[in-house]
N, C-alpha and C positions, 0 to 999 in steps of 0.2 A: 152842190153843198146843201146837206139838211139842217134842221132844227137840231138834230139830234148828233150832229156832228159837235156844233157847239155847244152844247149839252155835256155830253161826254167832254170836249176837252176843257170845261171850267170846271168837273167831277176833279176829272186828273188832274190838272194844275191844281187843285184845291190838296189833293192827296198828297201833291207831290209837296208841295209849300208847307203842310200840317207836319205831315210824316218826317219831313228829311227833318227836321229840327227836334220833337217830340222823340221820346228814345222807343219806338215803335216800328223802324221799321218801313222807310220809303219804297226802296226797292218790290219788297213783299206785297205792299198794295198795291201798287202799279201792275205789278204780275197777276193779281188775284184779283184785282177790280172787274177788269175784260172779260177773265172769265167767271166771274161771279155771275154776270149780266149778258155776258153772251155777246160781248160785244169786239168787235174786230179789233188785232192789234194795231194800237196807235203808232207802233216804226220807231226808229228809231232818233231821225229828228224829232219828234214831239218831244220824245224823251229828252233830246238832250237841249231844246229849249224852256223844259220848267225845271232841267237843273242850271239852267244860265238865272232863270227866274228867282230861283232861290239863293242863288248867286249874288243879284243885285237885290234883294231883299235884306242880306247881310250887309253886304254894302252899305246899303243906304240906313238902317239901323244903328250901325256903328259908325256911322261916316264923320263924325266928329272926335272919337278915338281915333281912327285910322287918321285924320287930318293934323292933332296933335302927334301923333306915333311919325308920322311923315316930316313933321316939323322937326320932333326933336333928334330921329336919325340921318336929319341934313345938319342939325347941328351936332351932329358926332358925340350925342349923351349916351352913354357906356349901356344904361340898362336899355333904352329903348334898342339898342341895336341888340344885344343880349335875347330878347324876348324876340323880336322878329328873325334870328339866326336858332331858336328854339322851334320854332312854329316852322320853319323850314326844314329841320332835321327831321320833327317828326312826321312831315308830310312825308319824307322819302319813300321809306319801308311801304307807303301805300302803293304809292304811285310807282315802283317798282315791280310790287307783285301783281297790281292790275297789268300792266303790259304783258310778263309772263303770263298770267292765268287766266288771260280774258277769254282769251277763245274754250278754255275748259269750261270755265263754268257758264261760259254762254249756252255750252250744249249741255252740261250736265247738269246745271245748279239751280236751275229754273224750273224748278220741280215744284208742285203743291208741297208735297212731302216734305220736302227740306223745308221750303219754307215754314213749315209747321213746327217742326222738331227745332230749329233755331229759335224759334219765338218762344219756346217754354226754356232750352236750355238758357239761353241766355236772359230771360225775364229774372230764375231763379238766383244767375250770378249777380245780376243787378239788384236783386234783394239782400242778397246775402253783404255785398259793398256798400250798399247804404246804411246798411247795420252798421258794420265793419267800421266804416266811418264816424259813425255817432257816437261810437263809447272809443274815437281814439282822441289823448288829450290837445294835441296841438291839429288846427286848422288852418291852411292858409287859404284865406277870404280873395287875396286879389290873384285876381287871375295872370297880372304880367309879372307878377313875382316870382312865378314857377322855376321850380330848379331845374337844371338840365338832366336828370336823374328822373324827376315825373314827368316831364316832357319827351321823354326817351321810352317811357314806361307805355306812356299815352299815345305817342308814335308807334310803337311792335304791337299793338295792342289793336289800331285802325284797322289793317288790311284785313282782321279776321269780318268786318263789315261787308266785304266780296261776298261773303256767302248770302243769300236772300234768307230775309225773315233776322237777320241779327241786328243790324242797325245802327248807319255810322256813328249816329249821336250817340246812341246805347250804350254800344261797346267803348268809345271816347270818354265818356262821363262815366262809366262802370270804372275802367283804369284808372281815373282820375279816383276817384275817389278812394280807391285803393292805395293809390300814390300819397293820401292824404291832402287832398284839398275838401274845401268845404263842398257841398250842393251845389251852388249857385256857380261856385268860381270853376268846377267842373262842366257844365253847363256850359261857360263863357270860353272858357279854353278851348273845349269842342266846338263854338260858332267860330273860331280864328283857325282854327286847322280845318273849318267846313271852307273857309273861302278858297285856296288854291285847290281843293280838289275837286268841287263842285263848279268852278270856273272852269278848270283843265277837262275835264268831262265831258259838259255843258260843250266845248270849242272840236274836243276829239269826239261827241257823236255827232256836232253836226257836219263835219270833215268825210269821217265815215258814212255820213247819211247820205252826201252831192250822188253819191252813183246808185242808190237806192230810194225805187218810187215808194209816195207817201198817197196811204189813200186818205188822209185829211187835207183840206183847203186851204192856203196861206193865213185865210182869216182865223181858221181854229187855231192854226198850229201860235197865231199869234195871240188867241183868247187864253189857251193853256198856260203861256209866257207870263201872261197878268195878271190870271188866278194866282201861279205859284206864287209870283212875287208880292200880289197883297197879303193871301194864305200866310204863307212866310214870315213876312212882319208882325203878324198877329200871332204866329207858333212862339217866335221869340218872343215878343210882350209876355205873352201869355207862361212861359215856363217860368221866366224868369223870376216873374212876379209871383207865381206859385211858390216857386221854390222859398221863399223869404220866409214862408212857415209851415210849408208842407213837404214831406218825405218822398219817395218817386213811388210809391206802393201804386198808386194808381194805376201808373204806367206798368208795375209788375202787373195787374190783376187783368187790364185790358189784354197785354200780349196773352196769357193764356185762354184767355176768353176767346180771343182772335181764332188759336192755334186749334181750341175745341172747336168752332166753327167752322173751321176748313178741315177737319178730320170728319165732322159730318156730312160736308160736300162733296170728301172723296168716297167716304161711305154709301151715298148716295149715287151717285155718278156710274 
């Protein structure tokens, strides 16, 4: 074990913890960090320990929601069960075509190139939805309100996140907002549909990982875990609290920024 083992795996966890929540794009970094730097693929355990990381990052974030939420669909109050039977539907459509198309785009989609082209095309539609949403008259601010209608919309809308460089938060909050929810409560909606899938993930890479060797150390692959998950909590603070008076433009101007600079690196290469 080097210095540089742990190194790299507090980068990654760090990216992974940033990224998966910021609508930029986890996947893409992960893919394009390695080989930015030259550096050996981290496997696919590591992977799916700083998506467990970001995992309990949500967790522990919300964990006061979720322990109210818990409470009141033990006692059988109509909306609370309404909102976790929404957040379930539209997990499906994901978790269905990752199992179909995993193997595909494990070989095909892991491409610099895609990933490039996702990060502009979809930065543009996230521009275009934030607009979209600013001049419409009615907003709905809380996220457990959601109708089954945006939550259906936000659900068909996830799995197009398979492709690298689109970005599950991205696309989640791009629909949302489309669907007519506010900034914020699109935001929020997307970290409730991030838990089951980044948990299922997180459990199905490291499943997949028992029969394949890792060339990082127990220690990293446990540093990475602690990156994403501090990273993580602070992605969340941090959007949230943006969003209260800022627009995502940001988040649009970085993915293309991104997208020009690995169009350079292929140029080069």
């Amino acid at each position: 074990m080097s210095m540089m083992d742990i190194f790299q795996a507090v980068v990654l966890g760090a990216v992974q913890g940033l990224t998966e929540f910021l609508p930029v794009s986890s996947s893409g970094h992960l893919i394009l960090f390695p080989q930015l730097f030259g550096w050996q693929d981290q496997g696919v355990a590591f992977d799916a320990l700083v998506h467990l990381g970001t995992f309990v990052a949500l967790v522990w974030y919300y964990r006061k929601d979720l322990l109210k939420l818990f409470h009141d669909v033990l006692a059988k109050n109509k909306e609370a069960m309404n909102f976790v039977l929404r957040v379930g539907a539209a997990t499906v459509p994901a978790l269905i075509l990752a199992l179909l198309l995993k193997d595909f785009i494990e070989q095909y989609a892991r491409l610099a190139i895609v990933v490039m082209v996702s990060l502009i095309v979809w930065a543009l539609v996230l521009f275009m939805a934030d607009r979209w949403s600013g001049r419409q008259k009615e907003h709905l601010d809380a996220y457990q309100h959601i109708s089954w209608k945006q939550a259906l919309i936000i659900g068909f809308a996830q799995p197009i996140a398979l492709i690298p460089g689109t970005s599950r938060s991205g696309i989640t909050i791009t629909a949302g907002l489309f669907a007519g929810l506010s900034r914020r409560a699109a935001a929020q909606f997307s970290f409730f549909l991030a838990m089951p899938v980044t948990g299922l993930a997180g459990i199905y890479g490291l499943w997949k990982s028992m029969s394949e060797p890792s060339s990082y150390s127990a220690l990293a692959h446990i540093t990475g875990f602690l990156s994403a998950t501090l990273f993580g909590i602070f992605a969340i603070h941090f959007l949230l609290s943006f969003l209260k008076k800022q627009k995502y433009d940001i988040f649009v101007f970085y993915r293309i920024a991104l997208a020009v600079m690995i169009g350079i690196f292929l140029i080069g290469s």
